[in-house]
C-alpha positions in Angstrom: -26.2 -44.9 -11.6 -28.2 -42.4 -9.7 -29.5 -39.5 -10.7 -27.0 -36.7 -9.3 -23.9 -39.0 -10.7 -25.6 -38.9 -13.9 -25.8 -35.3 -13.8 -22.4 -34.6 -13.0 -21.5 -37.5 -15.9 -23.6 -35.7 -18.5 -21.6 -31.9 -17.2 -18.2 -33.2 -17.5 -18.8 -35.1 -20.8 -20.5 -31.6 -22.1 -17.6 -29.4 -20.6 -14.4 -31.9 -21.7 -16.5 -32.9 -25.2 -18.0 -30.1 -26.6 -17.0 -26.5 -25.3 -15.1 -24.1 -28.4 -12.9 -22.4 -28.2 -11.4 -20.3 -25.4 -12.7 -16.4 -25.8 -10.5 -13.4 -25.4 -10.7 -11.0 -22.4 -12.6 -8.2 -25.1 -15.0 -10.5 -26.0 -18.3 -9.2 -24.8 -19.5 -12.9 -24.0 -16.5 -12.6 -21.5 -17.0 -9.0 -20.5 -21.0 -10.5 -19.7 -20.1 -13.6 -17.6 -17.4 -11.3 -15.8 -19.8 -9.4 -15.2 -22.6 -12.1 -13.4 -19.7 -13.4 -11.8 -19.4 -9.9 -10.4 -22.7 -9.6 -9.4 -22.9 -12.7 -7.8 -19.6 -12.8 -5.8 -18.8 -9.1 -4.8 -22.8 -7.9 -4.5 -24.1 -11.0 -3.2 -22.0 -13.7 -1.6 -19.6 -10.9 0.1 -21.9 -9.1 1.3 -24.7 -11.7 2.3 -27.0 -10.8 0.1 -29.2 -13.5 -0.1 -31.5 -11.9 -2.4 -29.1 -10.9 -4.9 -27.8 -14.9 -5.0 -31.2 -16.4 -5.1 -31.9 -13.7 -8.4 -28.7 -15.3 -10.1 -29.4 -18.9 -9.9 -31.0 -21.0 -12.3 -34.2 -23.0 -10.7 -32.3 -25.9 -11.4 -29.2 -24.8 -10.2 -27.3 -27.7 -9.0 -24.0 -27.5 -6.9 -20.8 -30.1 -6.5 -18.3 -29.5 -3.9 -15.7 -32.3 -2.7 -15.7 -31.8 0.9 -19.6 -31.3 1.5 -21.4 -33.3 -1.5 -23.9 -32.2 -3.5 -26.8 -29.3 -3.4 -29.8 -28.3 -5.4 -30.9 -24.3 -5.1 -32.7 -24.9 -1.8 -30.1 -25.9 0.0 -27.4 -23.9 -1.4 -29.6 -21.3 -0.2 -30.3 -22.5 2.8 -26.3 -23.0 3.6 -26.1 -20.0 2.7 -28.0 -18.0 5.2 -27.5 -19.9 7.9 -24.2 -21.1 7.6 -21.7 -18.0 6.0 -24.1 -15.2 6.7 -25.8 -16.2 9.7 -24.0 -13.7 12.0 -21.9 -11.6 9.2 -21.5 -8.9 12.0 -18.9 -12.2 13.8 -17.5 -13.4 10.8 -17.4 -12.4 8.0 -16.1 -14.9 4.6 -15.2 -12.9 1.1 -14.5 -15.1 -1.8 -11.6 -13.1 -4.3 -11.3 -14.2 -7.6 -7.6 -15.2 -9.2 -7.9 -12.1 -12.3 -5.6 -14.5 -15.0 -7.3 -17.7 -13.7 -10.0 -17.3 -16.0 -11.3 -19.0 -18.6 -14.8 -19.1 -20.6 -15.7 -20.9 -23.8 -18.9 -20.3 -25.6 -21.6 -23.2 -25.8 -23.3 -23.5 -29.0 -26.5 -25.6 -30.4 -27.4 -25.5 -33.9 -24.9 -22.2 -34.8 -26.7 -20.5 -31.5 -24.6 -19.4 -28.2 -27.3 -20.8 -25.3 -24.1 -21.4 -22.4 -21.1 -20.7 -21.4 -18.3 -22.6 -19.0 -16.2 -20.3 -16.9 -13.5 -21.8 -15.2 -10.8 -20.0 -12.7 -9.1 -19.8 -9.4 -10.3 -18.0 -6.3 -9.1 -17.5 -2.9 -11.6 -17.4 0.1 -11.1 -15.1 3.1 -12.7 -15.0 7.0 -12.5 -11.8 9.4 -14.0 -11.9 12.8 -14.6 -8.5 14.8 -11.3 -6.3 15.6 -9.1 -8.9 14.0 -7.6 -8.9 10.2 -8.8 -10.3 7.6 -7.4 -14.2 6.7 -6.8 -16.4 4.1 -8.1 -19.5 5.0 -8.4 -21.5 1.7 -7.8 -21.8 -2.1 -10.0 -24.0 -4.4 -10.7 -24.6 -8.2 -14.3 -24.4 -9.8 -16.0 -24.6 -12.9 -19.6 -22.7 -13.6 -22.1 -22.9 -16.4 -24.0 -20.2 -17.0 -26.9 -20.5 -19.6 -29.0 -18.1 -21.4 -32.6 -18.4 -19.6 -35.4 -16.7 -21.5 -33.1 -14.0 -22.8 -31.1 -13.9 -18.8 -27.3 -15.5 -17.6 -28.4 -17.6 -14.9 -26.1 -20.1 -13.0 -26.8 -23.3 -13.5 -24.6 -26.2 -12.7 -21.5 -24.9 -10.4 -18.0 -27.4 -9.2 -16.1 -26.4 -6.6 -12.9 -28.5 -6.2 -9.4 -29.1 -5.4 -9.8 -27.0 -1.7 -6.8 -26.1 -0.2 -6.7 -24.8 3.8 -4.3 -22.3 3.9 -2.9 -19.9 6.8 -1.9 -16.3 6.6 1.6 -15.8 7.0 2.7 -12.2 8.0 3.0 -9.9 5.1 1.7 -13.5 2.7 0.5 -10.8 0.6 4.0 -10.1 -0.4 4.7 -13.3 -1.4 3.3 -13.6 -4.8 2.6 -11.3 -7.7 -1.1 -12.6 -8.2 -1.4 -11.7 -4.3 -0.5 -8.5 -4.7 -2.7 -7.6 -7.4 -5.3 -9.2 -5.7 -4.1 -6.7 -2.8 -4.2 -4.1 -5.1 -7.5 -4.2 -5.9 -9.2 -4.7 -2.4 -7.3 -1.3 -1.9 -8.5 0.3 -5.4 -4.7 0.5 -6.4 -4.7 0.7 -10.1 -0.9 0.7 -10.4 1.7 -0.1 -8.0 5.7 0.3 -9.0 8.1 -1.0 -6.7 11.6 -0.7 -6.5 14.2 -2.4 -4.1 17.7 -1.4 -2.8 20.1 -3.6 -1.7 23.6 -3.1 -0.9 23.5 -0.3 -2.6 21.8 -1.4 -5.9 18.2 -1.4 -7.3 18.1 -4.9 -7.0 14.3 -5.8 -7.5 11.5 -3.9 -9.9 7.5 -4.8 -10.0 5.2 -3.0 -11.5 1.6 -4.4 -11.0 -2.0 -3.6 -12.1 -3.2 -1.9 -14.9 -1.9 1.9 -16.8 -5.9 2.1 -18.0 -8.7 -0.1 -17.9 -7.8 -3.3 -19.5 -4.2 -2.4 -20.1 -1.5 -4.5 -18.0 1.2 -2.0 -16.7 4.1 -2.9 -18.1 7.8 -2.9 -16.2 8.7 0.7 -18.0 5.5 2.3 -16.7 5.8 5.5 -16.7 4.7 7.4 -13.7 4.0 11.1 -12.7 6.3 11.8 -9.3 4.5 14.6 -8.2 7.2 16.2 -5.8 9.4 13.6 -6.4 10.9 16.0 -8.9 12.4 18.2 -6.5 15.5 15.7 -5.2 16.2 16.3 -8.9 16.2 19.7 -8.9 18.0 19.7 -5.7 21.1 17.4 -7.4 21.3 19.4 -10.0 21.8 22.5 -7.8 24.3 20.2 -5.6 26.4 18.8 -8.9 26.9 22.5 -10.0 28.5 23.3 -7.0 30.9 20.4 -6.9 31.6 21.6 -10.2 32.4 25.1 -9.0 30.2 26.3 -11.2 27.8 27.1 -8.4 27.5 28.2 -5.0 25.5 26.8 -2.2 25.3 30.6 -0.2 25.6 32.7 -3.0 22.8 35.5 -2.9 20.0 34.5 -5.7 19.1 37.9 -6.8 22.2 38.8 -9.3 20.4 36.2 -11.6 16.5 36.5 -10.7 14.3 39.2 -9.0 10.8 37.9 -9.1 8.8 40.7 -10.0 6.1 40.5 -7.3 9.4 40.7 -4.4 10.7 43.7 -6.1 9.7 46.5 -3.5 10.3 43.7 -0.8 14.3 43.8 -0.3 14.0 39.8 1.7 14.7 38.6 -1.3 18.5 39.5 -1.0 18.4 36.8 1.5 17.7 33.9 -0.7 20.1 31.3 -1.5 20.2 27.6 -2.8 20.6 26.7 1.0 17.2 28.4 1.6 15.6 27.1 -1.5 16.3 23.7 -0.9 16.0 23.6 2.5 12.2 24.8 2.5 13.2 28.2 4.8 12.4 30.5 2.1 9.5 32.3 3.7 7.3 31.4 0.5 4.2 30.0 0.6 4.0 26.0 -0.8 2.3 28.1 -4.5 1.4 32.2 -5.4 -2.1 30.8 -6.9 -2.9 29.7 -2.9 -3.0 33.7 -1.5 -6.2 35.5 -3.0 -4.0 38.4 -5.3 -2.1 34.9 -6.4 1.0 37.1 -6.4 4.1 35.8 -4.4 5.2 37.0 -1.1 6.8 36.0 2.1 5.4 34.7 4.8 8.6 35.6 7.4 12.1 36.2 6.6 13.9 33.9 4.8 16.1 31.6 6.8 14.6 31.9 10.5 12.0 28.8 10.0 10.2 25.9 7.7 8.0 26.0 5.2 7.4 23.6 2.3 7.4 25.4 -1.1 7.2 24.8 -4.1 7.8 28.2 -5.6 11.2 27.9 -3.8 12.0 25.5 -6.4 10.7 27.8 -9.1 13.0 30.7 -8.2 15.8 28.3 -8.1 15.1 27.2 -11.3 14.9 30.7 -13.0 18.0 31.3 -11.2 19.8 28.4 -12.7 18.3 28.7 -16.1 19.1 32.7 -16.2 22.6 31.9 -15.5 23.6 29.4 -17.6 21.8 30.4 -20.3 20.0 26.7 -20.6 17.0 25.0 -19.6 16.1 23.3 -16.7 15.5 20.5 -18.4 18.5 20.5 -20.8 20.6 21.0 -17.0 19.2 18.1 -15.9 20.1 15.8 -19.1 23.7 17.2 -19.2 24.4 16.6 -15.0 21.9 13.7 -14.5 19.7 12.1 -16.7 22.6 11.2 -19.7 25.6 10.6 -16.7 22.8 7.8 -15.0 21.4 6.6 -18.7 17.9 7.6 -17.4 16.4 7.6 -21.0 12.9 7.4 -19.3 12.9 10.4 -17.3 12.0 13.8 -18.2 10.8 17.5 -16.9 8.5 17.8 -20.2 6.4 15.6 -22.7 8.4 15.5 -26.0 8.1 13.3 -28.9 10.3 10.9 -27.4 7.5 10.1 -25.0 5.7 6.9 -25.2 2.0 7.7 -23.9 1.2 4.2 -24.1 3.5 3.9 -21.3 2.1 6.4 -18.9 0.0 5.2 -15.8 -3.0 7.4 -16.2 -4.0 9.2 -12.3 -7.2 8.5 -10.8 -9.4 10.1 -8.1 -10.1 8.0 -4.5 -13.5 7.1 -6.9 -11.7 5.2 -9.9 -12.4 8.2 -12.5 -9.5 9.0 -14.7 -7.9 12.9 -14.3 -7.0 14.6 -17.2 -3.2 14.1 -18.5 -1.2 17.2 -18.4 1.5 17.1 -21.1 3.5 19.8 -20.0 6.2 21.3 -22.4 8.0 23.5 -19.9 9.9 22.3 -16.7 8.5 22.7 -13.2 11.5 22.8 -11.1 9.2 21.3 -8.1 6.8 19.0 -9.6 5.3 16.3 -12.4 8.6 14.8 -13.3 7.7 11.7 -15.2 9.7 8.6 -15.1 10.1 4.7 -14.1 10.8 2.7 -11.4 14.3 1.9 -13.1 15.3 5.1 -13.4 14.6 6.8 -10.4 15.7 4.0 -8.4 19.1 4.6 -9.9 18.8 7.9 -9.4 18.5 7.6 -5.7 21.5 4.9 -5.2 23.2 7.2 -7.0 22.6 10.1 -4.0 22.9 7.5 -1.8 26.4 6.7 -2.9 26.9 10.4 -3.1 28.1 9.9 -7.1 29.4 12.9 -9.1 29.4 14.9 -5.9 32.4 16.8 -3.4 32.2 14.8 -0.4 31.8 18.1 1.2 28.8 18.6 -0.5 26.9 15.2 0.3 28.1 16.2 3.8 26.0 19.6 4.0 23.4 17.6 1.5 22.5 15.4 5.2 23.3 17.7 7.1 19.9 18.7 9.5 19.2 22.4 8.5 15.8 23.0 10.3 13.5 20.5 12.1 10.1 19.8 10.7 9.1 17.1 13.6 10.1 15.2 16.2 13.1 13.1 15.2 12.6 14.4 11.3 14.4 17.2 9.9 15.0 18.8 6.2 18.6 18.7 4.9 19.7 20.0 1.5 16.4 18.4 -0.9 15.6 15.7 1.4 14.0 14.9 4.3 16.3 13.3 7.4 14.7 10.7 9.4 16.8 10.0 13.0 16.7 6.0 13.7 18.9 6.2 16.0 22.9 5.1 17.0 23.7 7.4 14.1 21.5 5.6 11.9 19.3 7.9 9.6 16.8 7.6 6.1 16.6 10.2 3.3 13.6 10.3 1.8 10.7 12.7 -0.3 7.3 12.0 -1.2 5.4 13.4 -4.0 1.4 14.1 -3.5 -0.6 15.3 -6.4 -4.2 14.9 -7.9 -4.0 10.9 -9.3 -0.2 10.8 -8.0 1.2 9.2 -4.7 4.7 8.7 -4.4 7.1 8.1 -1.9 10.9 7.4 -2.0 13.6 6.2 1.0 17.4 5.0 1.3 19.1 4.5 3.9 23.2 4.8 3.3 24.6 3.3 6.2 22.6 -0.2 5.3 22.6 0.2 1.8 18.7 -0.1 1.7 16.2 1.7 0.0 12.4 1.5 -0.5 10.2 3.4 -3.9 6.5 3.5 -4.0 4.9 4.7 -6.9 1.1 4.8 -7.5 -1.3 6.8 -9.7 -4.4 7.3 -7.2 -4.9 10.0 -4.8 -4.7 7.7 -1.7 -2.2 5.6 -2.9 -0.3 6.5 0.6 -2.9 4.3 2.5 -0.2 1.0 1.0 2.9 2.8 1.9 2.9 2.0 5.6 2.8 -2.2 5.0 5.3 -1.8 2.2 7.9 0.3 4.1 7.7 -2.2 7.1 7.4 -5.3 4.8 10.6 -4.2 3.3 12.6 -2.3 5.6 12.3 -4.2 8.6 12.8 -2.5 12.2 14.0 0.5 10.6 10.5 0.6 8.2 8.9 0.2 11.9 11.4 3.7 13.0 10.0 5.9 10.1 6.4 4.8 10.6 6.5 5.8 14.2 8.0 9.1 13.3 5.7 9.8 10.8 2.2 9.0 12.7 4.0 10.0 16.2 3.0 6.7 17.4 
């Protein structure tokens, strides 16, 4: 027997033979290898940094591969530079581990930890200059690490069972563990998506993790951002199919805010206005330097988002009926549609444990804001589930006049080419009479965005808890809306 089989003889004896058992993902022996594997994958092979591999391997690192044989550290090293890195600035290969692939069991002697074996999954990608990045293969390996004079070094490593593979278009799509793999080339920490289909929230994934270490579960709750208004907007829209309301009645017989009171304009303001982003009000008060409200032009002649629309609305509503927003929107909405997990406000009913936490473009965690008093306009919390049946609700135009869903689409002003704002949601023109509703929310640690189309019966939510969570919209909306995903996108970027 020569001296390499007897190597890999003695390895697979001490790995099959002898290993403990398999360590949780808090252990810190797990947390350490992790991290080495870390530090030698995404600092050093990824980025061809030679020096950072070389640091990491054992002096009598040996390495078994079964398509190209057997290497000691020289060679490895060797390969290395001038094989993958020798022109990085061509092509470029990136190995990605498989997250729930992994395994590692502690290696004792005499009561005393001295290795460890990590086993797992990973997925190796090539990208040459101007083109995407591919998946060219799959394979299987096995590493020990050992404790060298108080340092993880890697000392024996297999690599086996390679697979060639080919990206597909949109392959990404194909497989939850791509997708999270997706996710975290794109520093997504949590992804919600929900499909429509004929009509009916037919598909719901949520992917990635609420916090650090925590898997997101299916009920995550998420922070909407501006999603919050479409709400707000049905609410208005189911009063008024209940008579209760009116859609061009003057605002001021039930709220005056007191910064407009010397400025008669606001006689002008109705719920057509408000939800129709024409009422002359900047997007907030807190943006002008006395941070007092005002308009901007008269009500009614032109666009402009805002926020504080919604807010005047709501004081409106709430003056009136002698309830609060929130208790409006249980009564009309959230009870009719049996959306349990939706709210205005944090309440005791809210499960905390449940709520994707917002991050920054950096990874570092905002602040949650448990607010106890309805924002007409913003930081609606809720699922995937629920606002997805929320929206085939409006797309089936449920608990409202037909007269009403017809203004509700109806273009009132034109924001862009081919885009316009109807009744609390933006129209998209596809063409041949086709046409999207849709409204995206934007916040610090919040990016959301939300589409049906009714005459398909098709409909697209995004949800995600960074602040440029928009950079996956485009590829979703495409992936999943086909040509007419292809329609909005080339409204949107003008392209």
């Amino acid at each position: 027997m020569t001296k390499h089989a007897q190597a890999i003889l003695f390895f697979l004896l001490f790995l099959f033979g002898n290993t403990s058992a398999q360590i949780e993902k808090t252990d810190d022996l797990y947390k350490t290898i992790m991290s080495r594997d870390s530090l030698f994958f995404s600092v050093g092979f990824n980025t061809c940094n030679v020096g950072q591999v070389e640091k990491l391997l054992s002096d009598h690192f040996e390495f078994y591969h079964d398509k190209d044989g057997i290497s000691d550290k020289k060679k490895f090293v060797i390969d290395f530079k001038k094989g993958l890195c020798k022109a990085p600035d061509i092509r470029q290969a990136k190995r990605v581990l498989v997250p729930n692939s992994i395994q590692i069991y502690p290696m004792y002697q005499h009561g005393k930890l001295y290795a460890a074996i990590q086993n797992g999954d990973h997925l190796f990608y090539e990208k040459e200059v101007n083109e995407p990045e591919k998946l060219v293969g799959s394979a299987q390996f096995t590493n020990l690490w050992s404790l060298e004079n108080g340092e993880w070094k890697l000392t024996r490593s297999l690599s086996f069972n390679h697979q060639a593979k080919e990206s597909k278009k949109d392959e990404v799509f194909d497989n939850d563990q791509a997708i999270e793999n997706w996710l975290k080339e794109n520093k997504i920490p949590t992804l919600g998506i929900g499909i429509i289909e004929d009509n009916e929230l037919k598909q719901v994934k949520v992917l990635g993790e609420i916090k650090k270490g925590v898997k997101a579960p299916l009920n995550t709750y998420f922070n909407v951002a501006s999603l919050t208004k479409p709400v707000t907007a049905m609410i208005a829209l189911r009063l008024i199919s209940l008579g209760k309301w009116k859609l061009d009645e003057p605002l001021d017989q039930y709220w005056i805010d007191p910064d407009l009171v010397h400025d008669l304009r606001y006689k002008k303001l109705t719920t057509r206005i408000i939800l129709s982003h024409q009422t002359g009000f900047p997007n907030w008060r807190w943006m002008n330097a006395d941070k007092k409200l005002n308009f901007l032009f008269d009500p009614g002649t032109k666009y402009q988002y805002s926020g504080e629309g919604f807010e005047y609305l709501r004081k409106a509503l709430e003056n009136k009926f002698k309830k609060t927003l929130e208790q409006l929107a249980q009564e009309l909405i959230f009870q009719p549609l049996k959306m349990d997990d939706t709210s205005y406000i944090w309440n005791p009913n809210t499960d905390e444990s449940r709520f994707a936490i917002g991050y920054n473009k950096e990874e570092v965690p905002y602040p949650t804001e448990k607010k106890t008093t309805a924002n007409a306009a913003d930081d609606l919390h809720t699922t995937i589930k629920d606002y997805g049946d929320f929206m085939t609700s409006v797309m089936k135009g449920k608990n409202l006049n037909p007269e009403i869903f017809r203004e509700m689409i109806e273009r009132q002003v034109k924001t862009k080419e081919n885009k316009y704002f109807g009744l609390g949601f933006e129209i998209y023109d596809l063409g041949n009479g086709n046409y999207a509703l849709s409204h995206g929310g934007s916040d610090q640690g919040s990016q959301c965005i939300a589409f049906i189309l009714p005459q398909s019966g098709k409909g697209i939510l995004i949800f995600t808890n960074v602040d440029d969570g928009y950079k996956v919209f485009e590829k979703l909306i495409v992936h999943y809306l086909g040509e007419d995903g292809k329609k909005i996108v080339e409204i949107e970027t003008g392209k």
